[in-house]
N, CA, C and O atoms as CSV, one atom per row, in Angstrom:
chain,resi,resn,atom,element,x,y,z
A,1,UNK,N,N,-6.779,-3.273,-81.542
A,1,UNK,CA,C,-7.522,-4.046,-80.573
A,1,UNK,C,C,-9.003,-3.952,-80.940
A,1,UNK,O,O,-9.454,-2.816,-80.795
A,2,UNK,N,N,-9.767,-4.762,-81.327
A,2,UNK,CA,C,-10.544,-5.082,-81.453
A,2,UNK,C,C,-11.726,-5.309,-80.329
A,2,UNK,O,O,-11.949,-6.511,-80.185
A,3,UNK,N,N,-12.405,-4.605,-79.635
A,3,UNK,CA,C,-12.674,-5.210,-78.493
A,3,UNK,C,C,-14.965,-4.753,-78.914
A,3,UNK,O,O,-15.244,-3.849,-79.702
A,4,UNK,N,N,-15.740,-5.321,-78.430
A,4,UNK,CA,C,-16.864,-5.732,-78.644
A,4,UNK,C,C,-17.597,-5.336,-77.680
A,4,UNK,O,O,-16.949,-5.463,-76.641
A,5,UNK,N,N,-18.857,-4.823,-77.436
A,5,UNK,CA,C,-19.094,-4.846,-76.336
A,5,UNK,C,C,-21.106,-4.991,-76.355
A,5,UNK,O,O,-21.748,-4.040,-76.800
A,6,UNK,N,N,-21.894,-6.361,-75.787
A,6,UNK,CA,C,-23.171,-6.105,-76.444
A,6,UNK,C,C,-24.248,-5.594,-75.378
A,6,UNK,O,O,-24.544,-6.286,-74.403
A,7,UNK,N,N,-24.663,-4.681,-75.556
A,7,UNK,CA,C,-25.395,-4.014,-74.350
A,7,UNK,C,C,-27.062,-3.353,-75.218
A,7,UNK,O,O,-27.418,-2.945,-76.324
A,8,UNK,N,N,-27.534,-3.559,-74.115
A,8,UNK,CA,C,-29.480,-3.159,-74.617
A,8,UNK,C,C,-29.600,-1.921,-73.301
A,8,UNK,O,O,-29.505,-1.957,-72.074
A,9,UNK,N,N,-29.922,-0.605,-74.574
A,9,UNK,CA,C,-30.111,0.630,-74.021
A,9,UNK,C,C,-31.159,0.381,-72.658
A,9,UNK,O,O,-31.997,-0.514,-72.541
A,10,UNK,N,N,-30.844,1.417,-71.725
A,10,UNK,CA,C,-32.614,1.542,-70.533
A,10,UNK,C,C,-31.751,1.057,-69.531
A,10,UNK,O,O,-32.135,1.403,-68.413
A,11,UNK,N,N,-30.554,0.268,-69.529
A,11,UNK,CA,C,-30.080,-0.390,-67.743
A,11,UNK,C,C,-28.615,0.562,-67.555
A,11,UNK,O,O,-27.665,0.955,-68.232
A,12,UNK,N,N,-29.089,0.623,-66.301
A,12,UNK,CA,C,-27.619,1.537,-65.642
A,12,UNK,C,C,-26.419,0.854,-65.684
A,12,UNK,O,O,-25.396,1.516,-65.857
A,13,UNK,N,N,-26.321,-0.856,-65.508
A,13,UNK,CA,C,-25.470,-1.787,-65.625
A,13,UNK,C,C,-24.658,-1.189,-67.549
A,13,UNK,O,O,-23.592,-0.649,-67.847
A,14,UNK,N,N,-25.746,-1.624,-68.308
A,14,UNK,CA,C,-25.125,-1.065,-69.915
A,14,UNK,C,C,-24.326,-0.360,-69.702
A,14,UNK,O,O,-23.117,-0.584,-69.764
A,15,UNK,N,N,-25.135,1.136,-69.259
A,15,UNK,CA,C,-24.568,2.342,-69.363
A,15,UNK,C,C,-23.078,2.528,-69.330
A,15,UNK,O,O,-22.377,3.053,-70.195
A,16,UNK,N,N,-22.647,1.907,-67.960
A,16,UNK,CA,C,-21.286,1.553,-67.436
A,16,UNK,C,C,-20.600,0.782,-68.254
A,16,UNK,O,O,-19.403,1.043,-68.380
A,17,UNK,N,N,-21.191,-0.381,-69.031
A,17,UNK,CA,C,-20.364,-1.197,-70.008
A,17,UNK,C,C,-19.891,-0.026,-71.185
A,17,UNK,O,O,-18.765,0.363,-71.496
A,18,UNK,N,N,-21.366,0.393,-71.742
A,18,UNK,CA,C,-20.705,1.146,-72.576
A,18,UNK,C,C,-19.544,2.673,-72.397
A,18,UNK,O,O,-18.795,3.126,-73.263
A,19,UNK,N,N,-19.713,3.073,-71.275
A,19,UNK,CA,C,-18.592,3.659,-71.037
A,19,UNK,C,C,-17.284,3.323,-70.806
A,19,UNK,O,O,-16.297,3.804,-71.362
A,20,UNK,N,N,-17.335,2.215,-69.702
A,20,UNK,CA,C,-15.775,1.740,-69.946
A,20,UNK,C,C,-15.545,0.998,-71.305
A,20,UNK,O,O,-14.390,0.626,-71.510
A,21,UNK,N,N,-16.362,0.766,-72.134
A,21,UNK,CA,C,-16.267,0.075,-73.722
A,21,UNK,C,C,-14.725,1.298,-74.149
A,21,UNK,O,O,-13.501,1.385,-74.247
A,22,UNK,N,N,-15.870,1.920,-74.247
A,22,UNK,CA,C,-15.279,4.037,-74.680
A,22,UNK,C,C,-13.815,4.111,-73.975
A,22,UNK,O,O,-12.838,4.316,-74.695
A,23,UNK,N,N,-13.703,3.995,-72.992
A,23,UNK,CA,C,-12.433,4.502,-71.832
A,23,UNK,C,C,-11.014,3.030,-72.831
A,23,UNK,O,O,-9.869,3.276,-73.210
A,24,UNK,N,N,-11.795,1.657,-72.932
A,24,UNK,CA,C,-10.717,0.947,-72.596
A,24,UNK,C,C,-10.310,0.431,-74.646
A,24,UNK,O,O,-9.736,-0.564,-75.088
A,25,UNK,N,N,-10.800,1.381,-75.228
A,25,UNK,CA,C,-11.154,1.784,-76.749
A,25,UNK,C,C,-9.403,2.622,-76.894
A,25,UNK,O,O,-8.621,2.175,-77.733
A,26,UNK,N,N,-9.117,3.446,-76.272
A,26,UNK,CA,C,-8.251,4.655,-75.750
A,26,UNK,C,C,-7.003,4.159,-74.597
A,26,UNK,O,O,-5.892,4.542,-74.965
A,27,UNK,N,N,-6.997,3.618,-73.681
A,27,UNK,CA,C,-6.557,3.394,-72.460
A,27,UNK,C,C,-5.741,2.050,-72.314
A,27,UNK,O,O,-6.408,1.070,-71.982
A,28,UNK,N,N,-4.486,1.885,-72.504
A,28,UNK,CA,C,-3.775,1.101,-72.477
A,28,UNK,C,C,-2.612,1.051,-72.128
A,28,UNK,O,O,-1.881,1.793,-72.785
A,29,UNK,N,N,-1.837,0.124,-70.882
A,29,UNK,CA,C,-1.012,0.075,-70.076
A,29,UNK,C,C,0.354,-0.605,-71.052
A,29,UNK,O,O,0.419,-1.666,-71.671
A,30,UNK,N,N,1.257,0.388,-70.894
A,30,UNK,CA,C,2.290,-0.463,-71.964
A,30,UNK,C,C,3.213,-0.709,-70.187
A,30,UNK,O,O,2.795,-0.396,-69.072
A,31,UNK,N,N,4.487,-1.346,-70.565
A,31,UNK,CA,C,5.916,-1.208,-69.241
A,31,UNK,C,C,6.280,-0.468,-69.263
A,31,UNK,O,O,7.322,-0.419,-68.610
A,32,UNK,N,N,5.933,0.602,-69.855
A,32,UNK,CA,C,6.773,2.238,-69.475
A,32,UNK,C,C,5.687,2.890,-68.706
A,32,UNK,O,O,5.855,3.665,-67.765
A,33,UNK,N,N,4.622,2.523,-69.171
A,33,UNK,CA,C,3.447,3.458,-68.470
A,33,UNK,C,C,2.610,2.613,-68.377
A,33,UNK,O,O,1.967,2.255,-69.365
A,34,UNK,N,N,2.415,2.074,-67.114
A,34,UNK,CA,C,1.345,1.091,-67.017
A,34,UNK,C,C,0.248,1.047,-66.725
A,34,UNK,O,O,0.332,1.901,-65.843
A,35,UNK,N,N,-1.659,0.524,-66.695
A,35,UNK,CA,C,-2.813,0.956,-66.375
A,35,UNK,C,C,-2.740,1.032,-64.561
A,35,UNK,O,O,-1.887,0.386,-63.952
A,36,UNK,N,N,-3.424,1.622,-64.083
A,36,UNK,CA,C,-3.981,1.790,-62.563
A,36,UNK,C,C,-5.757,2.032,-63.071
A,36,UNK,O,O,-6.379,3.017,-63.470
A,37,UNK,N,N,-6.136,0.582,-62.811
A,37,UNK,CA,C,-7.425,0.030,-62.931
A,37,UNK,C,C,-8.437,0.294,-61.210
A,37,UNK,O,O,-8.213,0.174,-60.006
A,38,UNK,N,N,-9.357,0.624,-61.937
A,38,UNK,CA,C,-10.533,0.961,-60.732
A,38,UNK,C,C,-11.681,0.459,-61.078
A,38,UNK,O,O,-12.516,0.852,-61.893
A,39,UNK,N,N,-11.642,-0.670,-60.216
A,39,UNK,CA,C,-13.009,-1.288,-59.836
A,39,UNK,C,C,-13.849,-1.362,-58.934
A,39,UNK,O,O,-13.536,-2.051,-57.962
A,40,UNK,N,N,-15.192,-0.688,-58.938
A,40,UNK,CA,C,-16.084,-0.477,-57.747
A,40,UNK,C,C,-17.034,-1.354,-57.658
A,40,UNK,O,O,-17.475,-1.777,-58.726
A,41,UNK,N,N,-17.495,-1.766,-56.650
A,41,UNK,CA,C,-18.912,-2.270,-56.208
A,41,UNK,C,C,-19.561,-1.560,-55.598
A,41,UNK,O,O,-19.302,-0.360,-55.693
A,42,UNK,N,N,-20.718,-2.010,-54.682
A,42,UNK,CA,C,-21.553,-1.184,-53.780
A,42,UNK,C,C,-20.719,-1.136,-52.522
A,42,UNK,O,O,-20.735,-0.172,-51.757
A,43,UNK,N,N,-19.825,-2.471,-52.304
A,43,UNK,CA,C,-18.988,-2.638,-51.018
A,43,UNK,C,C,-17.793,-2.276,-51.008
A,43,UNK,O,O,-17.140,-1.710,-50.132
A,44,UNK,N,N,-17.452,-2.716,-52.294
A,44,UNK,CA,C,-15.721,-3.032,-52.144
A,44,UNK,C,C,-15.160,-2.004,-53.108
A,44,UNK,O,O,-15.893,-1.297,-53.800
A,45,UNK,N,N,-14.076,-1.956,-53.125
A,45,UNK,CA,C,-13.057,-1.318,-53.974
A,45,UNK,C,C,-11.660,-1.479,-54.553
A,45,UNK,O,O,-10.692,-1.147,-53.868
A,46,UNK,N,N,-11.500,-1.979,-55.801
A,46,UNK,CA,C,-9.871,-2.760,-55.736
A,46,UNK,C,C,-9.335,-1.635,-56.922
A,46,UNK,O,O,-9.807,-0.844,-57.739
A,47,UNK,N,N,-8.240,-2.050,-56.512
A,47,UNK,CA,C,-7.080,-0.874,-57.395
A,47,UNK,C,C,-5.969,-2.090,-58.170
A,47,UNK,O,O,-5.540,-2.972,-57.426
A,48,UNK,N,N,-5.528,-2.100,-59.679
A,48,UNK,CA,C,-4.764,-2.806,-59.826
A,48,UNK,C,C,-3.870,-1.807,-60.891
A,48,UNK,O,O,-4.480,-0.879,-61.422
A,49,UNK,N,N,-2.276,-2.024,-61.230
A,49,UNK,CA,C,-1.927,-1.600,-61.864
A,49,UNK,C,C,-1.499,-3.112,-62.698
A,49,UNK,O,O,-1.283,-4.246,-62.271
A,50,UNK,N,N,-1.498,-2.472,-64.180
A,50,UNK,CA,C,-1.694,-3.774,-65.115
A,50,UNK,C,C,-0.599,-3.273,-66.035
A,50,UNK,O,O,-0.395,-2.072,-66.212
A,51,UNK,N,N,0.123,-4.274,-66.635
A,51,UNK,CA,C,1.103,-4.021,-67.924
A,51,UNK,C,C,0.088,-5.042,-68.766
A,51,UNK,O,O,-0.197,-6.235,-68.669
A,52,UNK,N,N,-0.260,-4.081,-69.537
A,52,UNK,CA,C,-1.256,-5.230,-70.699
A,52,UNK,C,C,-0.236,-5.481,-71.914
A,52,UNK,O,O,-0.627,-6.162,-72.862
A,53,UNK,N,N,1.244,-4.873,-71.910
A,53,UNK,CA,C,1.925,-5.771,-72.739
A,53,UNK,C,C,2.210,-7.533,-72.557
A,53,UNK,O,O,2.436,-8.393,-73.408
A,54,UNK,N,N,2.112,-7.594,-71.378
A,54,UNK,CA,C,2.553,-8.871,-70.583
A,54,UNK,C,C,1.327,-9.617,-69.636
A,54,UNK,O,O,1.350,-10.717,-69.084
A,55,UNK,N,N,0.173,-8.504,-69.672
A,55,UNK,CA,C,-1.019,-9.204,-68.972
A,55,UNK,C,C,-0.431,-9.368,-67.752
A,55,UNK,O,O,-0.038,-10.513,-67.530
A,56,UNK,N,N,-0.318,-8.841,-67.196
A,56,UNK,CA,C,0.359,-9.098,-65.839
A,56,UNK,C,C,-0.227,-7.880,-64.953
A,56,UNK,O,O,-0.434,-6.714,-65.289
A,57,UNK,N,N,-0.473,-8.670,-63.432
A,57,UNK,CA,C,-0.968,-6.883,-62.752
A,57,UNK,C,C,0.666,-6.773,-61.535
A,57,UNK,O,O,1.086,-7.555,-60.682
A,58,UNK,N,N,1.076,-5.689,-61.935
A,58,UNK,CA,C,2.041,-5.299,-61.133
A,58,UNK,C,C,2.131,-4.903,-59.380
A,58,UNK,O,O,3.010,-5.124,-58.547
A,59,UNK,N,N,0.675,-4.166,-59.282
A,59,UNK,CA,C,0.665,-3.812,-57.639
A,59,UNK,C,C,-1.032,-4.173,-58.032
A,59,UNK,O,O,-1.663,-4.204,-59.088
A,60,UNK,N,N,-1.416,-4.450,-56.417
A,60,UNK,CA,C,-2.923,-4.874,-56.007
A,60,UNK,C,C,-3.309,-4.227,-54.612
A,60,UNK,O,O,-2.619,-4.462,-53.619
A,61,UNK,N,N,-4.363,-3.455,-54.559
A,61,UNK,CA,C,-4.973,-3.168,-53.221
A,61,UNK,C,C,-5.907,-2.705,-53.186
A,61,UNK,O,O,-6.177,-1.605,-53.669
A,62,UNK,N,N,-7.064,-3.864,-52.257
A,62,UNK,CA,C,-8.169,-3.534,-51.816
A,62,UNK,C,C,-9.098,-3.430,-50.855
A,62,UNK,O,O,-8.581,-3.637,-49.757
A,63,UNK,N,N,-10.237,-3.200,-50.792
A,63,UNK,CA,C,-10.698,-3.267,-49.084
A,63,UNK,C,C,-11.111,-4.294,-49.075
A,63,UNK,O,O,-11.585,-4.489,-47.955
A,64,UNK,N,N,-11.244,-5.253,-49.780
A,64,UNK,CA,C,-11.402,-6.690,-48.853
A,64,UNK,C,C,-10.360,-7.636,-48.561
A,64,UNK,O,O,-10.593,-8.844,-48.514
A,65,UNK,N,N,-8.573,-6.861,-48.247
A,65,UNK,CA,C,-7.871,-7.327,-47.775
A,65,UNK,C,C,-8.280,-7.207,-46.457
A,65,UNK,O,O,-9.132,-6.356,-46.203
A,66,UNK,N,N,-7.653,-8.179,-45.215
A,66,UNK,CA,C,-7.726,-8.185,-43.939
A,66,UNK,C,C,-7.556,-6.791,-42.983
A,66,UNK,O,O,-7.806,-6.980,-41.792
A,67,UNK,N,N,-7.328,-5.997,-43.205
A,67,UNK,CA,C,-6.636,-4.619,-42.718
A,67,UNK,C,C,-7.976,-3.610,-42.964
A,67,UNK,O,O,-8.253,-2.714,-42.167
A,68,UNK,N,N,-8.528,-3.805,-43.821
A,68,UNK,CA,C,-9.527,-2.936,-44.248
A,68,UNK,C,C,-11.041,-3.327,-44.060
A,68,UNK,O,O,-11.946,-2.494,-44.085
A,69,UNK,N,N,-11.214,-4.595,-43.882
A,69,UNK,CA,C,-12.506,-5.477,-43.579
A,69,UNK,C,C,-12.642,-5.416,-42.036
A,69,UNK,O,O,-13.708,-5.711,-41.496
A,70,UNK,N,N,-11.491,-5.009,-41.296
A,70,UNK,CA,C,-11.970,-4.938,-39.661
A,70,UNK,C,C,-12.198,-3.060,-39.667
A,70,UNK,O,O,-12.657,-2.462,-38.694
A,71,UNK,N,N,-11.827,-2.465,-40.792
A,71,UNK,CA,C,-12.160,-0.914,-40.138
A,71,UNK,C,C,-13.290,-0.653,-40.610
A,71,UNK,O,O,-13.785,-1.126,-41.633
A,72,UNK,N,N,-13.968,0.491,-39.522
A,72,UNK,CA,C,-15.382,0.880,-39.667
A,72,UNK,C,C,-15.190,2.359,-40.069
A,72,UNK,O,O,-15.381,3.291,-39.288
A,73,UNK,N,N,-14.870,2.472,-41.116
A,73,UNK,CA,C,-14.347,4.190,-41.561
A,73,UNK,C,C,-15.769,3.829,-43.004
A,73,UNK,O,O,-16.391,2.800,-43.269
A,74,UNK,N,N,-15.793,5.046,-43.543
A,74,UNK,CA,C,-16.825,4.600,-44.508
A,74,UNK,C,C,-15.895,4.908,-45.386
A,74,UNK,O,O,-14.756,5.324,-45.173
A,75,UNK,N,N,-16.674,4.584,-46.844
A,75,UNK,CA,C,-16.168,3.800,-48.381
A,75,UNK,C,C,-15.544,4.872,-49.048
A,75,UNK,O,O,-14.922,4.489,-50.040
A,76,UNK,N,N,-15.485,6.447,-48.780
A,76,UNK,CA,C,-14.542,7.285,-49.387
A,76,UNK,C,C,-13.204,7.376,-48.458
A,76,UNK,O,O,-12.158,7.867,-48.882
A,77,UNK,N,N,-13.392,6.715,-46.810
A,77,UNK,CA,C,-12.131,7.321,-46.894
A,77,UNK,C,C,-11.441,5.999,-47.353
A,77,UNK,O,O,-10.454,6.097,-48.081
A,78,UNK,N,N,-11.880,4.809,-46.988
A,78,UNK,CA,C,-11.400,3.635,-47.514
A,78,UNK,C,C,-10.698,4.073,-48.383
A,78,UNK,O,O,-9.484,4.187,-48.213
A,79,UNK,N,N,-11.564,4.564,-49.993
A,79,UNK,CA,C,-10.592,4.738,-51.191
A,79,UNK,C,C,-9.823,5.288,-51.034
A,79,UNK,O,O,-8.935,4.926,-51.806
A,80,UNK,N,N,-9.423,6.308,-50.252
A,80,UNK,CA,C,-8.199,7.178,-49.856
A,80,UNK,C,C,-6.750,6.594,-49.861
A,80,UNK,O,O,-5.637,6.849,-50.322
A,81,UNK,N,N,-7.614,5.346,-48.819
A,81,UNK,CA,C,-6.548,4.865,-47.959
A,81,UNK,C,C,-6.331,3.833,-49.152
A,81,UNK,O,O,-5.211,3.341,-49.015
A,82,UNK,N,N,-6.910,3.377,-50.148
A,82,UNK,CA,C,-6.644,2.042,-51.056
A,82,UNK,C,C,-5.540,2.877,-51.832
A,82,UNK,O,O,-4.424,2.406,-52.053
A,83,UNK,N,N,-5.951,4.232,-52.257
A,83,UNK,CA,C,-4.942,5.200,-52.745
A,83,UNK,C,C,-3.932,5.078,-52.682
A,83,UNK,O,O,-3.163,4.892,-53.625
A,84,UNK,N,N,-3.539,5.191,-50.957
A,84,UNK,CA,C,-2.221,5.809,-50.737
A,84,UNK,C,C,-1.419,4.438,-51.114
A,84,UNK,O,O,-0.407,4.351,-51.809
A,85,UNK,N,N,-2.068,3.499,-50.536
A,85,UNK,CA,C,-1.495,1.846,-50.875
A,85,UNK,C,C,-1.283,1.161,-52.147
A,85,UNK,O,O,-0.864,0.014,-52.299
A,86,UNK,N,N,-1.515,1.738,-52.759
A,86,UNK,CA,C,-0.955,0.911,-54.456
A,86,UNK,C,C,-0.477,2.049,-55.005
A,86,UNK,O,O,0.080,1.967,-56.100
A,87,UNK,N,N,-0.619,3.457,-54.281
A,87,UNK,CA,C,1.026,4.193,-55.006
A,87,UNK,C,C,2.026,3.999,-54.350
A,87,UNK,O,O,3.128,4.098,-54.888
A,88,UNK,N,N,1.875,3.619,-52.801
A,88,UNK,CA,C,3.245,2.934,-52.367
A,88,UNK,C,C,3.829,1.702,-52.663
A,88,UNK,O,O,5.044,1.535,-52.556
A,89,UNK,N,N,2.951,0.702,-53.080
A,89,UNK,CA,C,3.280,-0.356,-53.766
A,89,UNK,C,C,4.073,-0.623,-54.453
A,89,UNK,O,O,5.017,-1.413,-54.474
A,90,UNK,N,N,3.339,0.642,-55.533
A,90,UNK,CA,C,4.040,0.800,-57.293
A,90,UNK,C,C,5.382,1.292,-56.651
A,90,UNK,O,O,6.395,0.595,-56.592
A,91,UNK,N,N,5.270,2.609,-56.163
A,91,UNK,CA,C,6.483,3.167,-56.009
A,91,UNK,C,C,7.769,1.941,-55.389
A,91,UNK,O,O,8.929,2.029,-55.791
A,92,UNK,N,N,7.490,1.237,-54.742
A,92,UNK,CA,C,8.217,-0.302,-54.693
A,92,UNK,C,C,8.943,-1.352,-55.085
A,92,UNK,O,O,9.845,-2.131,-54.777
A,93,UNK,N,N,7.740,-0.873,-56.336
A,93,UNK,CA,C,8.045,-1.830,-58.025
A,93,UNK,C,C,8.708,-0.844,-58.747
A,93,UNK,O,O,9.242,-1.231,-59.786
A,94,UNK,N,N,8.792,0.150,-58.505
A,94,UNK,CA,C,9.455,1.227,-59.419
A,94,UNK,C,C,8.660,1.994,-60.437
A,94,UNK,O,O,9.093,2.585,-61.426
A,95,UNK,N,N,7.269,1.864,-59.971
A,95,UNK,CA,C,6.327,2.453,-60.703
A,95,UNK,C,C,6.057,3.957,-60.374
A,95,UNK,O,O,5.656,4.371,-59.287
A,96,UNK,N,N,6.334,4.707,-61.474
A,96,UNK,CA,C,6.200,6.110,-60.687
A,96,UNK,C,C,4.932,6.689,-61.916
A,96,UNK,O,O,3.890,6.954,-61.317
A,97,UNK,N,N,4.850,6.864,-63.040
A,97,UNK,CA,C,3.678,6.941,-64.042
A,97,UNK,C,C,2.684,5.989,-64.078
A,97,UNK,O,O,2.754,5.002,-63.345
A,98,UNK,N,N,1.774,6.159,-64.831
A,98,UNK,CA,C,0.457,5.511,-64.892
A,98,UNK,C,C,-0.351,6.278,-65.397
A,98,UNK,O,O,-0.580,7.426,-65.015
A,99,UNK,N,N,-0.986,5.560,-66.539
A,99,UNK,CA,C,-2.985,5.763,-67.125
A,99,UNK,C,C,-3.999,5.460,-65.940
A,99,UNK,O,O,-4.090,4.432,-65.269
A,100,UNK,N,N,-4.645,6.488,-65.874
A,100,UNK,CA,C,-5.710,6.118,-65.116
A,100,UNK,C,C,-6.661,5.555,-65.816
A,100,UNK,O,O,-6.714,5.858,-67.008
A,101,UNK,N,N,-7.690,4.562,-65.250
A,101,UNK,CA,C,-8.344,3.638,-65.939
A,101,UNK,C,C,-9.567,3.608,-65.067
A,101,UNK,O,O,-9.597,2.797,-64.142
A,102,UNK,N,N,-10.437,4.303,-65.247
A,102,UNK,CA,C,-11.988,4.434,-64.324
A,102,UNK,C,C,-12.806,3.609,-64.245
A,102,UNK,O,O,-13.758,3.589,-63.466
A,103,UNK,N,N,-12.407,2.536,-65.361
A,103,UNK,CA,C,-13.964,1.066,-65.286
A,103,UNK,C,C,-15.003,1.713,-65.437
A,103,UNK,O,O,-15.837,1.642,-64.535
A,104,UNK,N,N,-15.254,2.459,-66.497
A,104,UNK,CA,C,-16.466,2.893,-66.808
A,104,UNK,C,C,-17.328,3.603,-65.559
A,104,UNK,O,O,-18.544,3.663,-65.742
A,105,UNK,N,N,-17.032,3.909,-64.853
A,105,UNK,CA,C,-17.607,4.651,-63.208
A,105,UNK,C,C,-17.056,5.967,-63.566
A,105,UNK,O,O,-15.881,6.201,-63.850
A,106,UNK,N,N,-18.111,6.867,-63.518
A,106,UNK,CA,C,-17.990,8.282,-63.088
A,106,UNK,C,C,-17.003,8.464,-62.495
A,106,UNK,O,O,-16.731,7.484,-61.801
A,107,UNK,N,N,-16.022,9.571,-62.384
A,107,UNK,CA,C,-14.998,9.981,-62.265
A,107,UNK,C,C,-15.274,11.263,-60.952
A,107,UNK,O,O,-14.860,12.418,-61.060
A,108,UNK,N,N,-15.988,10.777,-59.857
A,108,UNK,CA,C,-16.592,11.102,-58.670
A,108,UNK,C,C,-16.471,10.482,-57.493
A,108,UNK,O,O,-16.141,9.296,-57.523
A,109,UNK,N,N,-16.700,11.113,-56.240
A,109,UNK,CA,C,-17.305,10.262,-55.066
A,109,UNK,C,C,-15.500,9.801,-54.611
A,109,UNK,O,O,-14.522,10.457,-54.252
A,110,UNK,N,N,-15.870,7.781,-54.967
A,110,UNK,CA,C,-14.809,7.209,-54.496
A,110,UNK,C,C,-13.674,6.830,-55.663
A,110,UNK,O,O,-12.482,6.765,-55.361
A,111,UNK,N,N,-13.984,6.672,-56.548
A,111,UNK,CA,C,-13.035,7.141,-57.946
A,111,UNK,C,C,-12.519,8.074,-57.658
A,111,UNK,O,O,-11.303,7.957,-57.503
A,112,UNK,N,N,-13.002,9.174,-57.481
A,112,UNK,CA,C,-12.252,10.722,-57.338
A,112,UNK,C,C,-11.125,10.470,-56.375
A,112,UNK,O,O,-9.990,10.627,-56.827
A,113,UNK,N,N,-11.281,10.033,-54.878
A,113,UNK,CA,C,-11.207,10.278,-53.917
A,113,UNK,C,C,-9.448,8.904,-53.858
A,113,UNK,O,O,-8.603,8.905,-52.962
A,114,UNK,N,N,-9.460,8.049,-54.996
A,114,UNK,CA,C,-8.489,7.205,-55.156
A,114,UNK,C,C,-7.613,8.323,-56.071
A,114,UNK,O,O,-6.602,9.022,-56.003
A,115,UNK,N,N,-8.357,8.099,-56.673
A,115,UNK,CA,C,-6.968,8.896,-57.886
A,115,UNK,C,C,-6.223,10.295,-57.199
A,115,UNK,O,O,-5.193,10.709,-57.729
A,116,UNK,N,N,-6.790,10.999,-55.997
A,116,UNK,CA,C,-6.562,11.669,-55.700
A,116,UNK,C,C,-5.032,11.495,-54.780
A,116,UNK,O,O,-3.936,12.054,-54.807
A,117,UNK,N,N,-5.767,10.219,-53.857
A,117,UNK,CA,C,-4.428,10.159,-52.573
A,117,UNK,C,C,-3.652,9.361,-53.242
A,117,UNK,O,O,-2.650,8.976,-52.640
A,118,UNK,N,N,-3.927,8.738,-55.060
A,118,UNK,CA,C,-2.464,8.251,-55.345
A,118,UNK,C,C,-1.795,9.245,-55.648
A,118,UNK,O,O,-0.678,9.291,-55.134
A,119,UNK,N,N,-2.101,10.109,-56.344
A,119,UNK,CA,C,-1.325,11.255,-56.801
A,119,UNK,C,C,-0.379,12.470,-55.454
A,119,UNK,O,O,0.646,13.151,-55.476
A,120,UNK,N,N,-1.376,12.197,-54.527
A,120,UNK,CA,C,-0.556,12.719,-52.993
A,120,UNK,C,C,0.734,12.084,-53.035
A,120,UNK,O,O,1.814,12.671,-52.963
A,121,UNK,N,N,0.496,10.462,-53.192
A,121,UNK,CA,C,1.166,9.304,-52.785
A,121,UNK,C,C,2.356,9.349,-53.768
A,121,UNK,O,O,2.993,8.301,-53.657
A,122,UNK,N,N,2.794,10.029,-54.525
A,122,UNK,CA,C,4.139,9.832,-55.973
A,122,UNK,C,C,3.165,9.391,-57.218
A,122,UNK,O,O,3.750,9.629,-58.274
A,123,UNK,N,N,2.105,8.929,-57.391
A,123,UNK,CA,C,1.866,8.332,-58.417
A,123,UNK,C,C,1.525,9.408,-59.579
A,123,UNK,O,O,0.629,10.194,-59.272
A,124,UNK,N,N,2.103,9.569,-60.879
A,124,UNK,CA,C,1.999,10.703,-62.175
A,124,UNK,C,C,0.855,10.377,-63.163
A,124,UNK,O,O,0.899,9.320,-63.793
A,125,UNK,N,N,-0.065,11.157,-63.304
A,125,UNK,CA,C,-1.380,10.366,-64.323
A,125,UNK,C,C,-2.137,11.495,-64.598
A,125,UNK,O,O,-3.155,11.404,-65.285
């Protein structure tokens, strides 16, 4: 895989490119073991599990589904709760393994705080 990535040193935005550059260099979802992708904003938070043999995302959950946009809990426990919901998902689909896949984001805070309640939740990584 060939993958490119063009970034100009000094911005925190780069920084992040070039780390998940690094992470997704390494990190690849086959159908036996598929990615559980983490994407953050300042607001939101989505979780996807991906078979990149087939490009396909298998389970999806985030806080700007309807369920999570009316609660006033703040953005770690959110991830908790995005957690527990796409390892019950997977577990659904019959997903019980998974690569964790950080999107270039520190492996802290609300990253931490997902990977954590999937792993409560059945999910192996």
């Amino acid at each position: 895989m060939n993958i490119g990535v063009k970034v100009v040193k000094g911005n925190s935005q780069n920084a992040r490119r070039r780390r998940h550059f690094r992470v997704r260099k390494r990190v690849v979802g086959t159908s036996a073991r598929p990615r559980l992708v983490v994407s953050r904003s300042a607001r939101h938070l989505v979780a996807q599990i991906v078979d990149d043999s087939i490009g396909q995302t298998l389970a999806f959950a985030s806080t700007m589904e309807k369920d999570f946009r009316a609660s006033k809990s703040d953005k770690t426990a959110k991830a908790k709760e995005i957690g527990a919901l796409v390892a019950k998902r997977a577990k659904e689909k019959g997903i019980s393994t998974v690569v964790f896949d950080r999107g270039g984001s520190q492996y802290h805070g609300r990253v931490a705080a997902l990977a954590d309640a999937a792993r409560q939740n059945g999910l192996d990584f």
